[in-house]
Structure formats: C-alpha cells, structure tokens
PyMOL Python script that loads the backbone (N, CA, C, O; Angstrom):
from pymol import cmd

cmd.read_pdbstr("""\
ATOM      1  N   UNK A   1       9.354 -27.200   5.037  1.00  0.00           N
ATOM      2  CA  UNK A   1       8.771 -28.519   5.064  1.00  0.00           C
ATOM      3  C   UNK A   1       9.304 -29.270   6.288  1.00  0.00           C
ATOM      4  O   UNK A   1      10.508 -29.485   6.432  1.00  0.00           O
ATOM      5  N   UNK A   2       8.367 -29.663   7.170  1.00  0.00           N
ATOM      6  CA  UNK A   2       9.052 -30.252   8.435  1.00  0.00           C
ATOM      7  C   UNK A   2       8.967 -31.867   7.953  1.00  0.00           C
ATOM      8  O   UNK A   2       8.039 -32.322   7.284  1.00  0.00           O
ATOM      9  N   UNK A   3       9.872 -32.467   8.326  1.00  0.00           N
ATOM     10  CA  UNK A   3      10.342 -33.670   8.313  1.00  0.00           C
ATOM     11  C   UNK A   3       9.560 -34.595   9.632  1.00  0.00           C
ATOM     12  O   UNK A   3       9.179 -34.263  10.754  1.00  0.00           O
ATOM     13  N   UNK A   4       9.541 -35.885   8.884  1.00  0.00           N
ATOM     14  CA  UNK A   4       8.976 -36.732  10.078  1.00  0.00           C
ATOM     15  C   UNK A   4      10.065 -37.256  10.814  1.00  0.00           C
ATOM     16  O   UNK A   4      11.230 -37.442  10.462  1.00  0.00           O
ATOM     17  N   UNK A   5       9.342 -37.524  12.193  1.00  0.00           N
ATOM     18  CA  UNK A   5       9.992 -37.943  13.623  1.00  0.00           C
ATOM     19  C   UNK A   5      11.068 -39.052  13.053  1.00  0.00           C
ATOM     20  O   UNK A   5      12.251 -38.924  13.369  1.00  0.00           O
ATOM     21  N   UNK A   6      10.546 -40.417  11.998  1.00  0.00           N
ATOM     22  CA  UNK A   6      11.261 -41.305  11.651  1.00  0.00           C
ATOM     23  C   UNK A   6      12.640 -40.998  11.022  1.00  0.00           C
ATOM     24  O   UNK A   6      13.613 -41.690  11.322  1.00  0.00           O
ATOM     25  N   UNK A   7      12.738 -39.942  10.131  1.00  0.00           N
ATOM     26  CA  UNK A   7      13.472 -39.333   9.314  1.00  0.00           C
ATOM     27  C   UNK A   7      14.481 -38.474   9.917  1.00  0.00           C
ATOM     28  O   UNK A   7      15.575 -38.446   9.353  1.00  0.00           O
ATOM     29  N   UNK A   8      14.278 -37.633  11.159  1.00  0.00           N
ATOM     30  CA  UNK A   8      14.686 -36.943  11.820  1.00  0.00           C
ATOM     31  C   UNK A   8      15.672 -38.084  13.147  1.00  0.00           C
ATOM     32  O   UNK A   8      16.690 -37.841  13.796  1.00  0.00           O
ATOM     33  N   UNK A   9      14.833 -39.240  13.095  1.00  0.00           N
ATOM     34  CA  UNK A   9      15.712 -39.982  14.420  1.00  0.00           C
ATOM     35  C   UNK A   9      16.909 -40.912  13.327  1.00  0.00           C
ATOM     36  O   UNK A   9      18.074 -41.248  13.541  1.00  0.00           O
ATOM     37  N   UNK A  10      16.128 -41.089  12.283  1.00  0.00           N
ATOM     38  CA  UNK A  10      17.534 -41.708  11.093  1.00  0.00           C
ATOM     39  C   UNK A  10      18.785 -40.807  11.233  1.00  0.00           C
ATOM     40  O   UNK A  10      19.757 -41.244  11.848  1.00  0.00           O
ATOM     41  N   UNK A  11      18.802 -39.658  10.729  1.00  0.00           N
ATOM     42  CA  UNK A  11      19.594 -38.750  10.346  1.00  0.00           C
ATOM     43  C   UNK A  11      20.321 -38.627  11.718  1.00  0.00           C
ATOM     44  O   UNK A  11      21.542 -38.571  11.568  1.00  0.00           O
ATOM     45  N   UNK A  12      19.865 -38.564  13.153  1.00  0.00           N
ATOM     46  CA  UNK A  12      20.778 -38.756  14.337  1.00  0.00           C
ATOM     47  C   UNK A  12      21.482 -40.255  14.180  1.00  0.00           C
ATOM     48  O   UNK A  12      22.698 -40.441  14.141  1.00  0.00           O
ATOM     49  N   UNK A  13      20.591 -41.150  14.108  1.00  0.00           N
ATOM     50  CA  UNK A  13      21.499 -42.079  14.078  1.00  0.00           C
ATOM     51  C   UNK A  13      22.734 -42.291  13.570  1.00  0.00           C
ATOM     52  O   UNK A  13      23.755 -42.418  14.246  1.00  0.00           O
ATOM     53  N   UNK A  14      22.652 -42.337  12.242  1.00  0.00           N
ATOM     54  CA  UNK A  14      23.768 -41.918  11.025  1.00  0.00           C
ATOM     55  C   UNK A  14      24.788 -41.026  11.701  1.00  0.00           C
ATOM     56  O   UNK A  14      25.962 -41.384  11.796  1.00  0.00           O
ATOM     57  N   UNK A  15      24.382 -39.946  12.142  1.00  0.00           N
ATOM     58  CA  UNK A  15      25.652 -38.825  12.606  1.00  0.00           C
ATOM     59  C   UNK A  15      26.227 -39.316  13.556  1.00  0.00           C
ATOM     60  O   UNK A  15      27.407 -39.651  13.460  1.00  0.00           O
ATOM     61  N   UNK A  16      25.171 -39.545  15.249  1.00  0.00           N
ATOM     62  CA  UNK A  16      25.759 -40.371  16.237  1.00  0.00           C
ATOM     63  C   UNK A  16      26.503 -41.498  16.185  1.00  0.00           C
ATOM     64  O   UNK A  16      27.709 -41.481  16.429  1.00  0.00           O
ATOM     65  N   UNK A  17      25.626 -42.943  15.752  1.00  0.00           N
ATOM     66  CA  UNK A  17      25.792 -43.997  15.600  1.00  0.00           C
ATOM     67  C   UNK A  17      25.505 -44.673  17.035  1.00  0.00           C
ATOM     68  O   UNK A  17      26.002 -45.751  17.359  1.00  0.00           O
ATOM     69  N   UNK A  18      24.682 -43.948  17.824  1.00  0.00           N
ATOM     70  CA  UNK A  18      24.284 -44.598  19.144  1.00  0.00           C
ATOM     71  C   UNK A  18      22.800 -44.512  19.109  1.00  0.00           C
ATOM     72  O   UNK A  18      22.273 -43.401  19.056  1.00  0.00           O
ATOM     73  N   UNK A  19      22.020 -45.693  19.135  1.00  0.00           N
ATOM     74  CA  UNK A  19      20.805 -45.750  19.716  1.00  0.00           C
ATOM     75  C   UNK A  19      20.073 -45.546  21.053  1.00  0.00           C
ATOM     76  O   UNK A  19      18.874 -45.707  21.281  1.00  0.00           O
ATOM     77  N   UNK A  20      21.202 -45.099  22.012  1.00  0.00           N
ATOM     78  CA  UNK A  20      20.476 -44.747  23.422  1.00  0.00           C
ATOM     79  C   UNK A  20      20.440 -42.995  23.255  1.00  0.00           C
ATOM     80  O   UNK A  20      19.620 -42.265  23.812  1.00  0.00           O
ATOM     81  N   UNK A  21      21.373 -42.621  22.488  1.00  0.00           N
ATOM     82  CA  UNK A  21      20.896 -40.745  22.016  1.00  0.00           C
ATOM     83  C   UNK A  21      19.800 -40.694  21.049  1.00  0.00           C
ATOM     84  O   UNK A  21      19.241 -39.622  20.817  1.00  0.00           O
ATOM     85  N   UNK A  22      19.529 -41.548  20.592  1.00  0.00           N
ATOM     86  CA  UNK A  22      18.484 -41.815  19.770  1.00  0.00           C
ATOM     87  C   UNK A  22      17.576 -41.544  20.804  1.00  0.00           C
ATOM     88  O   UNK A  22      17.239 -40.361  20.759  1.00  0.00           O
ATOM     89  N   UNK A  23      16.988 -42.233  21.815  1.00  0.00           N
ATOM     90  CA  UNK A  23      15.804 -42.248  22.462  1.00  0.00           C
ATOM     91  C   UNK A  23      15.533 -40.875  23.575  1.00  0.00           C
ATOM     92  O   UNK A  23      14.505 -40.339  23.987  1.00  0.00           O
ATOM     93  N   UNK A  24      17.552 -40.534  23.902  1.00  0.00           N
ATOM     94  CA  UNK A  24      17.035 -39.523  24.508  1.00  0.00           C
ATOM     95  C   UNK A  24      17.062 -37.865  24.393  1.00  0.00           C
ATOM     96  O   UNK A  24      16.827 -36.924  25.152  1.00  0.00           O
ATOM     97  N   UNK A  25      17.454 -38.027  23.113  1.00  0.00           N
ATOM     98  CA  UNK A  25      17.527 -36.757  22.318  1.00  0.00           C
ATOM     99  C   UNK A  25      16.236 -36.535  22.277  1.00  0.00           C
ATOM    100  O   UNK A  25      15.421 -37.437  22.080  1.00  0.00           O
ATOM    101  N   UNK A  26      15.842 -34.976  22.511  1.00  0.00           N
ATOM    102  CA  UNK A  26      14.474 -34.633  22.471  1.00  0.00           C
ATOM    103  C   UNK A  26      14.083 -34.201  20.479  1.00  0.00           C
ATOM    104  O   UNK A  26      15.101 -34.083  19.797  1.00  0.00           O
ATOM    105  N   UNK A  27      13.126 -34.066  19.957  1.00  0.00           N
ATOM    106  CA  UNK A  27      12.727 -34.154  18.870  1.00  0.00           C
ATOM    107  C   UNK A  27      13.449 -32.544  18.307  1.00  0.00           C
ATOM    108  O   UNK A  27      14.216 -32.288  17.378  1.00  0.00           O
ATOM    109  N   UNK A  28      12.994 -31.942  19.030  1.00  0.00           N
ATOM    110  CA  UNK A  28      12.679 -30.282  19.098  1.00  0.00           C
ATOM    111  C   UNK A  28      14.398 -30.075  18.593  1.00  0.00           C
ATOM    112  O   UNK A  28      14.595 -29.586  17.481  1.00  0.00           O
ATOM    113  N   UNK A  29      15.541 -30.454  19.425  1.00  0.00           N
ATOM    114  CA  UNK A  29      17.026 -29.812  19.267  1.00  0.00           C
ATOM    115  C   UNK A  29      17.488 -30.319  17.856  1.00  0.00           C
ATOM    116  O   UNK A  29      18.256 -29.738  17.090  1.00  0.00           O
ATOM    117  N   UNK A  30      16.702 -31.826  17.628  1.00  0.00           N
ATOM    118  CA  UNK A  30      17.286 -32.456  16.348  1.00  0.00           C
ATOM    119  C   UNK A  30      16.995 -31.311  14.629  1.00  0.00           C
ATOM    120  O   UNK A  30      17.837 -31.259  13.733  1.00  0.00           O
ATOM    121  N   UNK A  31      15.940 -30.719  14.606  1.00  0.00           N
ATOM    122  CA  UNK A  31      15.857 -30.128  14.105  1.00  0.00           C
ATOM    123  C   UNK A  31      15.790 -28.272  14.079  1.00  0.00           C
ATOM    124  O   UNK A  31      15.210 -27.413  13.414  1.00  0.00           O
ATOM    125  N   UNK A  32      16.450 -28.303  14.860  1.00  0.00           N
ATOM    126  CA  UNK A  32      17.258 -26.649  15.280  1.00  0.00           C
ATOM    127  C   UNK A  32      18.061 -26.110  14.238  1.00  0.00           C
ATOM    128  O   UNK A  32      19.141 -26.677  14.077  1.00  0.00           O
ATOM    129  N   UNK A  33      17.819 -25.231  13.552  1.00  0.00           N
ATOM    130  CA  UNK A  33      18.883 -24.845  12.544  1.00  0.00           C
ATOM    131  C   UNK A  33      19.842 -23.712  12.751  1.00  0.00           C
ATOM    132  O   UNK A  33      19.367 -22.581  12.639  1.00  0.00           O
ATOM    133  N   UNK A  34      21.384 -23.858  13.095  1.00  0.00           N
ATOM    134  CA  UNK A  34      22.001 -23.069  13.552  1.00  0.00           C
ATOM    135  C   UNK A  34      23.014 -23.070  12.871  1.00  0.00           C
ATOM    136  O   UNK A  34      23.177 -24.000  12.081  1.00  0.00           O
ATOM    137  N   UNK A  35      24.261 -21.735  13.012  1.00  0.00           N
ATOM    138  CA  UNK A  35      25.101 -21.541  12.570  1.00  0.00           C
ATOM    139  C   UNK A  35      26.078 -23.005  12.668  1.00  0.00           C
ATOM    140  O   UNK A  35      25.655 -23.781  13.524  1.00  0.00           O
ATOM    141  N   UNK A  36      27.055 -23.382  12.072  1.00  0.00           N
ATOM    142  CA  UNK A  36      28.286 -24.294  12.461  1.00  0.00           C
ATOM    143  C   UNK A  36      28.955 -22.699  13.167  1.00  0.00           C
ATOM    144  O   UNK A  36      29.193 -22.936  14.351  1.00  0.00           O
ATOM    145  N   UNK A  37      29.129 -21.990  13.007  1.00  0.00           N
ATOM    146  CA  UNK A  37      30.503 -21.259  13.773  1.00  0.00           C
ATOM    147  C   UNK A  37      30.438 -20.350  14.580  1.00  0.00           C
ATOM    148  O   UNK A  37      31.454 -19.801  15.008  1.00  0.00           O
ATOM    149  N   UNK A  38      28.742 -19.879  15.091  1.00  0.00           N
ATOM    150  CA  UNK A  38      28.621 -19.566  16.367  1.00  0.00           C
ATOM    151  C   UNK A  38      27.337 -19.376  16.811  1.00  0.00           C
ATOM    152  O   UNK A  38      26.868 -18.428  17.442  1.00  0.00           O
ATOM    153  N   UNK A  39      26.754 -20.511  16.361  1.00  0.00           N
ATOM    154  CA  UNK A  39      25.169 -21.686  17.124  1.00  0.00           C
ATOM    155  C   UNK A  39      24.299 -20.625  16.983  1.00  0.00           C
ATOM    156  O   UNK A  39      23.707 -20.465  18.050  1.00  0.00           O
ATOM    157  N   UNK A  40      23.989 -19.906  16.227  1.00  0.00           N
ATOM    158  CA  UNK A  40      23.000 -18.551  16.331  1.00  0.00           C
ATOM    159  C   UNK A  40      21.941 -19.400  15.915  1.00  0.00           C
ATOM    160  O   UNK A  40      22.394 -20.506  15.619  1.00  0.00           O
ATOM    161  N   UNK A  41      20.676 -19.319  15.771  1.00  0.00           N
ATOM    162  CA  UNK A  41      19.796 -19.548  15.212  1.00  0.00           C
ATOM    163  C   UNK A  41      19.726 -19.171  13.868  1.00  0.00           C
ATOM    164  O   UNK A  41      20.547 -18.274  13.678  1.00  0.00           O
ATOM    165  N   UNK A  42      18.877 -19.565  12.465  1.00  0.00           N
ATOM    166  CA  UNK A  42      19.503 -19.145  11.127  1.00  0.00           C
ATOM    167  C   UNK A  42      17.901 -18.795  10.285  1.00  0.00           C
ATOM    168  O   UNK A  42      17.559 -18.701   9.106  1.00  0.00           O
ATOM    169  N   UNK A  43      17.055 -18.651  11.906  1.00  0.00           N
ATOM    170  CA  UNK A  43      15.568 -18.943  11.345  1.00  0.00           C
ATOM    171  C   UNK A  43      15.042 -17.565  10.429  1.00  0.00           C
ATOM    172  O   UNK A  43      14.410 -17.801   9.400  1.00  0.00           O
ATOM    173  N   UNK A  44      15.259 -16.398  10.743  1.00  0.00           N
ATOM    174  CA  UNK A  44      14.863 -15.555  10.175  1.00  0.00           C
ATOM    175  C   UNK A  44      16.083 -14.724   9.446  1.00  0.00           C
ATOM    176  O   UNK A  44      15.934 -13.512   9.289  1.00  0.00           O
ATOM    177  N   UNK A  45      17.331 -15.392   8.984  1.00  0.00           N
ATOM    178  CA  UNK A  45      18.242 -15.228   8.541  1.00  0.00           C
ATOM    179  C   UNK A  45      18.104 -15.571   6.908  1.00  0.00           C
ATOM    180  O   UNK A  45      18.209 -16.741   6.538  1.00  0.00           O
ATOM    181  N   UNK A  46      17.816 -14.268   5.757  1.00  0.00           N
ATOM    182  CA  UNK A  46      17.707 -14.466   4.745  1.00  0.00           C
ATOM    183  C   UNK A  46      18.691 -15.038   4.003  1.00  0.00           C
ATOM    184  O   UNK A  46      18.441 -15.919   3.180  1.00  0.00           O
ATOM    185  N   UNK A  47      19.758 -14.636   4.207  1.00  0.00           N
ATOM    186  CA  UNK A  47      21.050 -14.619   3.763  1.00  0.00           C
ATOM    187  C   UNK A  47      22.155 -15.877   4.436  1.00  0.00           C
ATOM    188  O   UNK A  47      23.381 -15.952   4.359  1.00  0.00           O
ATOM    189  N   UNK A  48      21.027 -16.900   5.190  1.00  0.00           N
ATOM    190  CA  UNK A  48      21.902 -17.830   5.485  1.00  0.00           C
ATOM    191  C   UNK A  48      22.057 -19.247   4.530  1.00  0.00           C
ATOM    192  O   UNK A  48      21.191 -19.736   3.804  1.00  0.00           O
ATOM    193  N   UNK A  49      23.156 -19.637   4.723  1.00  0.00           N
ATOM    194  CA  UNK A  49      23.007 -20.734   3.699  1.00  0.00           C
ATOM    195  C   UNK A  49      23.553 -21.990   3.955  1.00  0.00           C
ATOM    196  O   UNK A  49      24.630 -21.885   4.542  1.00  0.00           O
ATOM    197  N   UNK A  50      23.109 -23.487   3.668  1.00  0.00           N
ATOM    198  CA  UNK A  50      23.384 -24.658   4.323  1.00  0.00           C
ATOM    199  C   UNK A  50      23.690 -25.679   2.646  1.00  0.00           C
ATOM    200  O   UNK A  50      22.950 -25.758   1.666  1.00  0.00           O
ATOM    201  N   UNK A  51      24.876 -26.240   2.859  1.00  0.00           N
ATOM    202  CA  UNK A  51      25.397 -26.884   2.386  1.00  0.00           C
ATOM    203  C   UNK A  51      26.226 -28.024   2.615  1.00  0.00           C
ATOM    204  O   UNK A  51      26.923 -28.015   3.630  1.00  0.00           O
ATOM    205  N   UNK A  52      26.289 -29.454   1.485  1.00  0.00           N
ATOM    206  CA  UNK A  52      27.302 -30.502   1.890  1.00  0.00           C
ATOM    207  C   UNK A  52      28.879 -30.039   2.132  1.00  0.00           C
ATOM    208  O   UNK A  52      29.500 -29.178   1.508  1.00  0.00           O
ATOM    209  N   UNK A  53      29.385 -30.961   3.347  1.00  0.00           N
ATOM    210  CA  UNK A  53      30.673 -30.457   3.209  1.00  0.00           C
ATOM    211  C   UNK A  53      31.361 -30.942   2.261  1.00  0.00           C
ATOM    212  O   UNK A  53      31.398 -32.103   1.854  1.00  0.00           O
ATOM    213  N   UNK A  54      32.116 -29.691   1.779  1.00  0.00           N
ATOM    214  CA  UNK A  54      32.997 -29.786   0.417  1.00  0.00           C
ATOM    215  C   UNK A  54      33.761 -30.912   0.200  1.00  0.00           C
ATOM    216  O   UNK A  54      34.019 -31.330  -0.928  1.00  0.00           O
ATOM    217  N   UNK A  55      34.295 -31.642   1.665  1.00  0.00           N
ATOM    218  CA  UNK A  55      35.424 -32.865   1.399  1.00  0.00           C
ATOM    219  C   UNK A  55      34.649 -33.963   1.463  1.00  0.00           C
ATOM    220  O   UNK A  55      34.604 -34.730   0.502  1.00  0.00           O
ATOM    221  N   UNK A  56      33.748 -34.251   2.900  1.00  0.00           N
ATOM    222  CA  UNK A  56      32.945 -35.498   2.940  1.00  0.00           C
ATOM    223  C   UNK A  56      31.696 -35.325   1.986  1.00  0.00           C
ATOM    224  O   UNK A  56      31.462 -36.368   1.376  1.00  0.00           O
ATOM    225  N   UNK A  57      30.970 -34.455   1.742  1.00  0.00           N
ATOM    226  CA  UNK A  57      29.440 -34.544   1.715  1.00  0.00           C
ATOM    227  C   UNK A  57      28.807 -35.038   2.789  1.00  0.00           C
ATOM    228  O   UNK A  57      27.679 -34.548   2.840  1.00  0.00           O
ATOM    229  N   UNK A  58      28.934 -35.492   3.327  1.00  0.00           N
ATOM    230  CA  UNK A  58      28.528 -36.097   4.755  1.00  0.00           C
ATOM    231  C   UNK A  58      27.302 -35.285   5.891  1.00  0.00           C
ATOM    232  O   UNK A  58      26.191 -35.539   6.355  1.00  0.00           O
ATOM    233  N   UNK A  59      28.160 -34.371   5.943  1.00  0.00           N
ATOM    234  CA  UNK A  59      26.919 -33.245   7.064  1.00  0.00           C
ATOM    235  C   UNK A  59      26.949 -32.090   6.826  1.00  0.00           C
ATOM    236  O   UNK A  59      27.878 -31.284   6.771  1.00  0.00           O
ATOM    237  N   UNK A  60      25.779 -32.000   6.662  1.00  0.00           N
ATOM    238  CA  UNK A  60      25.306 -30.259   6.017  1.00  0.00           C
ATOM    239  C   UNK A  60      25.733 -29.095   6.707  1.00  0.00           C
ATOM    240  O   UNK A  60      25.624 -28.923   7.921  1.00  0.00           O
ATOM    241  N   UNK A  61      26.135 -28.445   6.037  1.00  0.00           N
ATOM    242  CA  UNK A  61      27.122 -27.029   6.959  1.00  0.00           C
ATOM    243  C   UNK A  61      25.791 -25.807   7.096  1.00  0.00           C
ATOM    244  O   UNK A  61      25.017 -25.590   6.164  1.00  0.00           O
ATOM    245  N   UNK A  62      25.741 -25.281   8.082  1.00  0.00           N
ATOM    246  CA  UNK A  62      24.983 -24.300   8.164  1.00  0.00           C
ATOM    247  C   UNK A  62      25.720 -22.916   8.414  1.00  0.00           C
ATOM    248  O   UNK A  62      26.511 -22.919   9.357  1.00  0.00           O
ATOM    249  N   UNK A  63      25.580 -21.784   7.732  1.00  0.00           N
ATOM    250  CA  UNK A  63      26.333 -20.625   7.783  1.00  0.00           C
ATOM    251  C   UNK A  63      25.428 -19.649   7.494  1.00  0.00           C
ATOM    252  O   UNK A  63      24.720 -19.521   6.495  1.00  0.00           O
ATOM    253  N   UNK A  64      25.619 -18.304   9.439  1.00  0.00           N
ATOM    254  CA  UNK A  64      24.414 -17.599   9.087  1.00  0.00           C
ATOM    255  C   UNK A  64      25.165 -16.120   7.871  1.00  0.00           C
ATOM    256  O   UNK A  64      26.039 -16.256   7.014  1.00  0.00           O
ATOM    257  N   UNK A  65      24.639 -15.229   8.143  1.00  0.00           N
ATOM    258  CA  UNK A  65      25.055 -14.094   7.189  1.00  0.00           C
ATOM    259  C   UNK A  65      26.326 -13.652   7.958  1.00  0.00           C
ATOM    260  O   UNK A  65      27.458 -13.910   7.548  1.00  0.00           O
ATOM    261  N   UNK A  66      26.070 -12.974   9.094  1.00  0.00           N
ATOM    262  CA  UNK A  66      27.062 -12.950   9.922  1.00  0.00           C
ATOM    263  C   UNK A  66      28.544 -13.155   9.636  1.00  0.00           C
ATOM    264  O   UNK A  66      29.435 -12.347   9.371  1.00  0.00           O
ATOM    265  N   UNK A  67      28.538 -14.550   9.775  1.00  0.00           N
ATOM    266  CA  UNK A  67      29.818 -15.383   9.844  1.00  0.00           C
ATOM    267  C   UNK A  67      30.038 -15.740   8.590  1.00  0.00           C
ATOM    268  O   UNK A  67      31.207 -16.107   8.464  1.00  0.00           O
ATOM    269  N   UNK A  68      29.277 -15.810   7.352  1.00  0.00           N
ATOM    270  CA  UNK A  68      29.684 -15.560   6.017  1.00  0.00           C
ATOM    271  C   UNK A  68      30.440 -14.471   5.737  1.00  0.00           C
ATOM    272  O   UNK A  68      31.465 -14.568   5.063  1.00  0.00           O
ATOM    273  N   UNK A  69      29.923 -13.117   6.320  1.00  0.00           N
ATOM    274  CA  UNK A  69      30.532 -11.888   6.002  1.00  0.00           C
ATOM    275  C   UNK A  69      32.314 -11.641   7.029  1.00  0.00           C
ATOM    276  O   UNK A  69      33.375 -11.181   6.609  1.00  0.00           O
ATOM    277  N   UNK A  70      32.057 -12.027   8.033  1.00  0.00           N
ATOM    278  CA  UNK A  70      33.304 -11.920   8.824  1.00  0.00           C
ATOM    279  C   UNK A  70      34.149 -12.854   8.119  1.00  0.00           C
ATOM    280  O   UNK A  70      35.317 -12.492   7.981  1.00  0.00           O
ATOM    281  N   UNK A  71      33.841 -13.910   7.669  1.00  0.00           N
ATOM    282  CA  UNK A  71      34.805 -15.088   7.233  1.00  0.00           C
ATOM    283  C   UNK A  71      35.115 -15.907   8.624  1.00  0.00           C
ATOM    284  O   UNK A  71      36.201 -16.365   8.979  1.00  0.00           O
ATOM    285  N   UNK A  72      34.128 -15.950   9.162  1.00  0.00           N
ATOM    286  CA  UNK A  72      34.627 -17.187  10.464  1.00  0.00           C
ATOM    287  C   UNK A  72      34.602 -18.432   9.846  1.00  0.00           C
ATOM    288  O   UNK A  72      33.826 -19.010   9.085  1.00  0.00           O
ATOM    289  N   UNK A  73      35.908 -18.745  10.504  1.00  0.00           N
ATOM    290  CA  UNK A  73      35.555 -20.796  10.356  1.00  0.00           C
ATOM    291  C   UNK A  73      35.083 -21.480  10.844  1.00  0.00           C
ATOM    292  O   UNK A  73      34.836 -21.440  12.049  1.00  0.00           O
ATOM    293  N   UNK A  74      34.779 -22.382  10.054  1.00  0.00           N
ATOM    294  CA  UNK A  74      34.254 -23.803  10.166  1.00  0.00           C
ATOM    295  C   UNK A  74      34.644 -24.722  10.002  1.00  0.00           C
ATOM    296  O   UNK A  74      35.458 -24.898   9.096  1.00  0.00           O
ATOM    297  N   UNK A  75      34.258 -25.649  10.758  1.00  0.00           N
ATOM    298  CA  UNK A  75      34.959 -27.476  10.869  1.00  0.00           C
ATOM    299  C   UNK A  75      34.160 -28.775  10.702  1.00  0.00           C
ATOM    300  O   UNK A  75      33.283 -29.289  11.395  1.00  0.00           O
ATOM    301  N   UNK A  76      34.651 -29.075   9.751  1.00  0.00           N
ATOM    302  CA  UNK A  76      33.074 -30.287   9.679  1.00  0.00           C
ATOM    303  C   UNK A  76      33.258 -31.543  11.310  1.00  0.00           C
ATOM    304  O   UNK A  76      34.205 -32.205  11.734  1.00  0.00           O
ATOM    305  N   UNK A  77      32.448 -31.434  11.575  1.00  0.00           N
ATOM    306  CA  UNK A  77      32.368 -32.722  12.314  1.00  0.00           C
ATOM    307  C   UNK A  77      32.363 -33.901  12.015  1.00  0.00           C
ATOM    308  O   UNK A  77      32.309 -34.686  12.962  1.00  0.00           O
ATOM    309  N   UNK A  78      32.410 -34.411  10.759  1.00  0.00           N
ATOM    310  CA  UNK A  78      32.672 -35.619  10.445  1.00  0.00           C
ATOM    311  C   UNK A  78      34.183 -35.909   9.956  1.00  0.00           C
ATOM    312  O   UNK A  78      34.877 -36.786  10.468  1.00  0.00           O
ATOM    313  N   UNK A  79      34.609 -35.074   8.911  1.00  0.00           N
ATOM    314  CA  UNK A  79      35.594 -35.590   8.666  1.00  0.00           C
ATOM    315  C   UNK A  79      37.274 -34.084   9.084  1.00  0.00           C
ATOM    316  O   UNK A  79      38.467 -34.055   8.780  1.00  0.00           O
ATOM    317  N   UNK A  80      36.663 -33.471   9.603  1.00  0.00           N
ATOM    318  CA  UNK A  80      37.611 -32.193  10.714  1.00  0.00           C
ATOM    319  C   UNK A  80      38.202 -31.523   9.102  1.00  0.00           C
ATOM    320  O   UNK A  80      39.344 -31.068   9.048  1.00  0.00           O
ATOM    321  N   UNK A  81      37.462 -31.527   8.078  1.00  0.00           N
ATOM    322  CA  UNK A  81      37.857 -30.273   7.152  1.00  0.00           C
ATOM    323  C   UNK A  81      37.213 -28.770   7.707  1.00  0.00           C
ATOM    324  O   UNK A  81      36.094 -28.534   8.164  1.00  0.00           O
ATOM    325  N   UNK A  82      38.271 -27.944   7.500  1.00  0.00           N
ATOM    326  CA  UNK A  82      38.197 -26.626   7.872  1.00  0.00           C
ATOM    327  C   UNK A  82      38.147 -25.737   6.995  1.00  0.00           C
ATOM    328  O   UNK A  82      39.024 -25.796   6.133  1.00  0.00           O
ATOM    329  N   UNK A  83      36.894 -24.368   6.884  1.00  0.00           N
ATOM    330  CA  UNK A  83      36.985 -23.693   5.739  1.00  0.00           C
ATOM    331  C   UNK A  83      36.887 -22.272   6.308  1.00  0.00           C
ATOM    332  O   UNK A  83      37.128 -22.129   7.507  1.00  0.00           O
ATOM    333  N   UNK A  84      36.591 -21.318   5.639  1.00  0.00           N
ATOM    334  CA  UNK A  84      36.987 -21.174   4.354  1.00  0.00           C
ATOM    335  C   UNK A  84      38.179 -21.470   4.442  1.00  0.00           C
ATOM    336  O   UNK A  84      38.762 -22.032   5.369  1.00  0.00           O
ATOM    337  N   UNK A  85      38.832 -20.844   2.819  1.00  0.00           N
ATOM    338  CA  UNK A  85      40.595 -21.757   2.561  1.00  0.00           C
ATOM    339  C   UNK A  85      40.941 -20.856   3.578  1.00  0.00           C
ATOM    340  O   UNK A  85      42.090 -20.834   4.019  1.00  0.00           O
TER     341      UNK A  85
END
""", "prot")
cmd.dss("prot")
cmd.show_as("cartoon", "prot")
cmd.util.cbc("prot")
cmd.orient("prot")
C-alpha cells in the first residue's frame, strides 16, 4: 500500500524536525525500504522484517534476512539503543 506524499513528508518531519529537508528530500528515497545494518534493499526479501524499536517505539527498524541470520547490529537512530542483546 503506497502512502500519500502528505503522510510520507509528515513522517520526515517528525524524524528530521527540519522543514527545509522537508522540501528537499526527493519523494522516491523517503520511502526506500532498507536494511538498518547494511542499507540493502528489503524489496524482494521474504524473510525481512520491520519493527518498533524495542526501547523508544519511535522508528521502525528494518532487518533484511541476511543480517537477521548473521546477527548484525543495529542502532536506533532516535534513541542510540543497540540490538540484538
């Protein structure tokens, strides 16, 4: 389900908190779905999975199969929790 432009420039805002990345963020990167722990793309990735972070809830973690299976970490960008334990 693709999301509208309005919805998509909210959700930057919120994360950023700057309205001039607002205008010049292109539409296309805002909704890119990639690994958090090594930016792969997660599009034809069955086995990938996106979730709130465990401490904030804040920003959705994206994790492809890959880096599920190796156990790479991850760091939230909002509040710098690091997982797995």
């Amino acid at each position: 389900m693709a999301k509208k432009k309005e919805e998509l420039r909210k959700e930057v805002k919120e994360e950023t908190g700057s309205q001039e990345i607002l205008r010049e963020a292109p539409l296309q990167s805002m909704s890119r779905d990639v690994c958090i722990s090594c930016n792969m793309s997660i599009v034809n990735d069955s086995s990938a999975v996106r979730f709130p972070c465990p401490n904030c809830g804040k920003h959705t973690i994206i994790r492809c199969s890959k880096c599920r299976k190796i156990v790479a970490k991850y760091k939230c960008p909002v509040c710098g929790f690091e997982g797995p334990n």
